[in-house]
N, C-alpha and C positions, 0 to 999 in steps of 0.2 A: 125342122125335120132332121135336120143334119146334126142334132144334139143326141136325138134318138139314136140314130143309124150312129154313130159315135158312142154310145154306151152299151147298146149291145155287142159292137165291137170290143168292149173292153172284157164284157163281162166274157165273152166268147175266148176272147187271148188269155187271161189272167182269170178266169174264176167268177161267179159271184160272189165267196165271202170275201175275198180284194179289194172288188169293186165295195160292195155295200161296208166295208172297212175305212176306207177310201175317207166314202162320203159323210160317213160320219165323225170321221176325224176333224174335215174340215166343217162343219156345221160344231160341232163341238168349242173348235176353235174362232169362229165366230162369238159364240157366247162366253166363251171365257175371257177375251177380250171385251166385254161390253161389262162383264161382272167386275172387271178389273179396273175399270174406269170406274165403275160406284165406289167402288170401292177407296179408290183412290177420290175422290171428290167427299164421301162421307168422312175420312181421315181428315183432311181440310178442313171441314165444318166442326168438327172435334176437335180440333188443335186452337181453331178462334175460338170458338166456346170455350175454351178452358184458357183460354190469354185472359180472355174480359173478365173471366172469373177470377182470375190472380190481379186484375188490377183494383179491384176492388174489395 
């Protein structure tokens, strides 16, 4: 309950587009974070794939 009572506080202090700005920055950044690791682990799997392929 005290998440609520804390967010309409916010929105009341600062705005709703702040608030609803806010929270989609961080939810954003959550996924770009997780796109970044694919990211980063499919480059990995691309790099052995093409060693094996150079040694043969």
């Amino acid at each position: 309950m005290s998440d609520i009572s804390n967010l309409i506080n916010m929105v009341n202090n600062s705005g709703f587009p702040i608030v609803i700005s806010i929270y989609l920055l961080l939810r954003f950044e959550k996924r770009l974070e997780s796109l970044n690791t694919t990211i980063q682990n499919i480059s990995t799997k691309i790099e052995k794939i093409l060693r094996l392929n150079k040694k043969d």
